[in-house]
N, C-alpha and C positions, 0 to 999 in steps of 0.2 A: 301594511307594507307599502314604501314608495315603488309607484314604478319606473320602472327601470330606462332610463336616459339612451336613446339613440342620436343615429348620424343625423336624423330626420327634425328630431327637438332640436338639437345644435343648428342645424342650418336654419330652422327657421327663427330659431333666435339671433345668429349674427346678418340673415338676410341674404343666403347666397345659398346656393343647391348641394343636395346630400353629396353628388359626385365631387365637388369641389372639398365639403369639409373629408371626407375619404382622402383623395388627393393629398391635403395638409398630414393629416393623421399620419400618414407615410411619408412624409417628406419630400412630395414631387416638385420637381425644380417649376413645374409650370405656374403653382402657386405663391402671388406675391407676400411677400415678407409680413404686410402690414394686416395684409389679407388671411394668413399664416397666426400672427399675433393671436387679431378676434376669436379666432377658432377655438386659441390654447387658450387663452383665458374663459371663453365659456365654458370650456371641457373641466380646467376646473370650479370655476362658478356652480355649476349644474353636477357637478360631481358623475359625468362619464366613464365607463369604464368598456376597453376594447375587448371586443369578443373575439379573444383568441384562439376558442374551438374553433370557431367560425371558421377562422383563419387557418387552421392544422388541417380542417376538414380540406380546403381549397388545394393547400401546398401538397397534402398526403406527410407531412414532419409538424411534428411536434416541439422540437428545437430543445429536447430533455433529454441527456443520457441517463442511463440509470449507475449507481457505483455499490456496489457488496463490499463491506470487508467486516472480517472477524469481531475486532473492535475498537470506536473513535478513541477509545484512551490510551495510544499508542502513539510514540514521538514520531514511530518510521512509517504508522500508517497517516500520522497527520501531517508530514513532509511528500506521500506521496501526495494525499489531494490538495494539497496546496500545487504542486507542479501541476493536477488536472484542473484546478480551478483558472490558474492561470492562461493553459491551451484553450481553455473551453469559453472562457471570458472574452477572450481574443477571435474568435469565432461566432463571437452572440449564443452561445448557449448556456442552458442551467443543467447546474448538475440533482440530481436526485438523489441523495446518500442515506443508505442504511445498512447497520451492522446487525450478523447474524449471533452476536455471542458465544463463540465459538460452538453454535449448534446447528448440525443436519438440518433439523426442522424448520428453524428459524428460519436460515438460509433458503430454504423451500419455498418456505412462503412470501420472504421477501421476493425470491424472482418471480414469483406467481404475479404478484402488485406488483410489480415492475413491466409485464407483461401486457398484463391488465392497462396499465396506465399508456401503455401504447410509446415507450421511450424508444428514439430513434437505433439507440445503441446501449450496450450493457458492460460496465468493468466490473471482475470479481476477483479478489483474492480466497478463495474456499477456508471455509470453517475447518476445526482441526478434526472433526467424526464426520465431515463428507470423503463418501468412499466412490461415488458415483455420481456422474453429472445429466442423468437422465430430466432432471427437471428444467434446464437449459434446451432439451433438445428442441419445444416450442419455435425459441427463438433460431436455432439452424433451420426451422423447415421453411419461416417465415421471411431467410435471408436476413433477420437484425442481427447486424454485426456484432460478435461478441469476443473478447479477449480477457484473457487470465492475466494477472501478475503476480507474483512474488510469488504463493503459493498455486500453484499449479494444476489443468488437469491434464495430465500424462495421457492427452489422447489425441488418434490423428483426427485432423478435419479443425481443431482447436491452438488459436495461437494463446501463446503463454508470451512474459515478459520477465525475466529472472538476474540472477548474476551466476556467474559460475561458483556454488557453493560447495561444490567438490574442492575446487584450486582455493577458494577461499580457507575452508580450513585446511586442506594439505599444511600454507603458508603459513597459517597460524600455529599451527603442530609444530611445525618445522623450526621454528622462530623460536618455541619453549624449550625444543629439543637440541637447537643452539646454544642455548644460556646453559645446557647441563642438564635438563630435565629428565629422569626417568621412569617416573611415574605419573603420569599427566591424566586427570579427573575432566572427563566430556562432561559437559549440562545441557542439553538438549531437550526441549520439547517432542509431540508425540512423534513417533518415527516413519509412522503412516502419510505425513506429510513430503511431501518432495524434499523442501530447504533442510529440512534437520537429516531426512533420510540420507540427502547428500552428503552435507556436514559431515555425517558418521562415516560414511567414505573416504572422506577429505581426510579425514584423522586416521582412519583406518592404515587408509596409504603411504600416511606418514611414518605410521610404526614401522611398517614392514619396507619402505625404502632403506629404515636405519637399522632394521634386524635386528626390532622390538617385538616383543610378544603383546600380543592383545589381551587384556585380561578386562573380562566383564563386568568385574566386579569396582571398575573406576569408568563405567557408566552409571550416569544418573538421569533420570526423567524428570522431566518437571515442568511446571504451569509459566516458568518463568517470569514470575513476578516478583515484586520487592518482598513481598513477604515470606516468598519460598528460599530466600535466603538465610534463614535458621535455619531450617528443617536441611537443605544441602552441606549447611556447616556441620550441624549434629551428626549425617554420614559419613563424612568424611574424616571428621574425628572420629570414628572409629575404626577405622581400616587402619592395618599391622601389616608393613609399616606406613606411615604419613604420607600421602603424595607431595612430590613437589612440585607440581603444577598443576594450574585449573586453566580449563579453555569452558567458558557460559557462551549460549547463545544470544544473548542478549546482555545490552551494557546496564541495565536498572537491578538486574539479578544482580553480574557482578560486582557491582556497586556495592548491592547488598550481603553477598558475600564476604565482601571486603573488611566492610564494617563488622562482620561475627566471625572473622578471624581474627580481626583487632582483637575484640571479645574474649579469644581464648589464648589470647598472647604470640600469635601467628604471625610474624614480621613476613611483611609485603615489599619484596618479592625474593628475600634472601632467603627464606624458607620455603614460602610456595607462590612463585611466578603466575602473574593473573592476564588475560584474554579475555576479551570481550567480544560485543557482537553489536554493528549497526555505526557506532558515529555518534549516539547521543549527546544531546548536552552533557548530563550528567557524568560524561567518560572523561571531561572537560572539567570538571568540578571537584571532584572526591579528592582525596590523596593517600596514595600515592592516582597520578592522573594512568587513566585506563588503557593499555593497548588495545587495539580496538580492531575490528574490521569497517571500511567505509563500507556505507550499502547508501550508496547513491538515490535515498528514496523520493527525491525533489525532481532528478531527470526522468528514472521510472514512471514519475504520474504522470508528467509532460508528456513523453517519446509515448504513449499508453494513447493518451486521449489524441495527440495527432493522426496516430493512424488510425484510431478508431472515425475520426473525422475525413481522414484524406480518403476512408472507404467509401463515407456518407457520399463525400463531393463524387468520386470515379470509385465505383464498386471495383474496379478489374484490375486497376494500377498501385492498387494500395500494398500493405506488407501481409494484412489477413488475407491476400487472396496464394502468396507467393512461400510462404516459410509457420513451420508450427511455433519455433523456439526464434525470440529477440533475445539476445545474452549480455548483460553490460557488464563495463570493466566494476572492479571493485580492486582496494588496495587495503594491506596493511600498513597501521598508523602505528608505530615503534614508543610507546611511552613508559614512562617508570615504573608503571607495575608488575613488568615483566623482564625487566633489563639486570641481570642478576653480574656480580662482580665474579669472573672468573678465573681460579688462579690456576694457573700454569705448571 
């Protein structure tokens, strides 16, 4: 094994003292340009590498947040870290990302490593079987700022980042039950979780503004994936009578919906008006193209990672010191697979 290259090898190889190649290494103005040069060139000649324990040890920061989510192969969660890479980049920091697989455990252990790893701050959107956040609480005792998004922990002392998913679908409901809808089919994920548990609210309310009856039996659960779209087609071709409208939580399922009602000769949206969820490409793509819900998940990772940052810089003036719930706008996007022709 070589050994390992210090400030000490470097300086005595360009000829000038360790505090000086130091000085370079961090870019102090007091260090001449040419003087500057030799340094980086030996650093890489000699193959140096900066000890940034060292470094974390001195500052007390590590310059790592840590991020949790369900999981990477998701459009809306990979629009959120794209908004946190961006805050966080801009700021000099890295992110740390891992996904719990929509499981308790996983989740568990990720923050455990997350902990362990000493990251200045932690974002998590909770797996769909976390029922309790006890394994965060390390990080409450410790002061590491810690914040929820999209999925939530419904508790005080904890900021969340969300959109209003109540008014979201209300306006979606509403939108179906405009075009004529009477029978409108929810697809919603577990219910356990805030956003869908809302959702079913949002819809809920919608019925009974219009002096609709709720009927159970046009809720559907589901993993909401492309592939659970058979399996939601095959239920709902069996309900006497047919629904004419579907509201999915997400825009990949209704896509896939889409397609296996094509399947069974189901014209979109003259027989059953389609709803989606999120903004995705693909609502953009299909045809008929998707009404959708925006879910802003580009500014969520942003507006996420600055206050978890603006806490770092001033613990006391940040938004995790002042409010549990951050709310953003969200909009419905009005396209053809819900725009039914109505006659008069």
């Amino acid at each position: 094994m070589e050994k390992e290259i210090t400030i000490y090898d470097i300086a005595k190889d360009v000829g000038v003292s360790p505090t000086t190649v130091s000085r370079a290494l961090n870019h102090h103005p007091a260090v001449h340009e040419k003087t500057k040069k030799k340094i980086f060139d030996a650093v890489l000649k000699m193959g140096y590498q900066s000890n940034i324990f060292a470094a974390n040890l001195r500052t007390k920061r590590t310059n790592n947040i840590g991020v949790i989510v369900p999981r990477l192969n998701s459009n809306f969660q990979s629009s959120v870290l794209a908004g946190m890479e961006k805050a966080a980049n801009e700021a000099g920091l890295n992110l740390i990302i891992s996904q719990s697989l929509e499981s308790f455990e996983k989740e568990k252990a990720n923050a455990n490593t997350m902990f362990n790893s000493r990251v200045d701050g932690l974002l998590v959107s909770l797996a769909s079987d976390t029922e309790n956040i006890d394994h965060y609480k390390p990080f409450l005792r410790k002061g590491i700022p810690l914040l929820f998004f999209d999925r939530i922990a419904e508790q005080s002392g904890c900021t969340g980042i969300v959109i209003d998913n109540i008014q979201a679908a209300l306006n979606a409901t509403n939108h179906l039950i405009e075009q004529g809808c009477k029978r409108i089919v929810h697809v919603l994920g577990n219910i356990k979780i805030n956003v869908y548990a809302d959702r079913l609210k949002g819809y809920k309310y919608a019925l009974l503004e219009n002096e609709m009856l709720f009927d159970p039996s046009l809720i559907i659960l589901s993993d909401l994936n492309e592939e659970a779209g058979e399996e939601i087609i095959s239920k709902i071709m069996k309900l006497n009578p047919l629904p004419d409208g579907l509201f999915v939580s997400n825009d990949a399922c209704a896509a896939s919906c889409i397609r296996h009602l094509k399947l069974e000769g189901i014209r979109i949206p003259e027989d059953i008006a389609v709803v989606g969820f999120n903004n995705d490409v693909i609502s953009r793509l299909v045809e008929p193209n998707i009404t959708t819900v925006n879910y802003p998940g580009y500014e969520m990772g942003e507006l996420a990672m600055k206050n978890l940052i603006k806490h770092l810089d001033k613990p006391n003036e940040g938004m995790l010191e002042n409010t549990n719930k951050i709310t953003l706008r969200s909009d419905l996007i009005i396209r053809k697979s819900s725009k039914k022709e109505i006659s008069l």
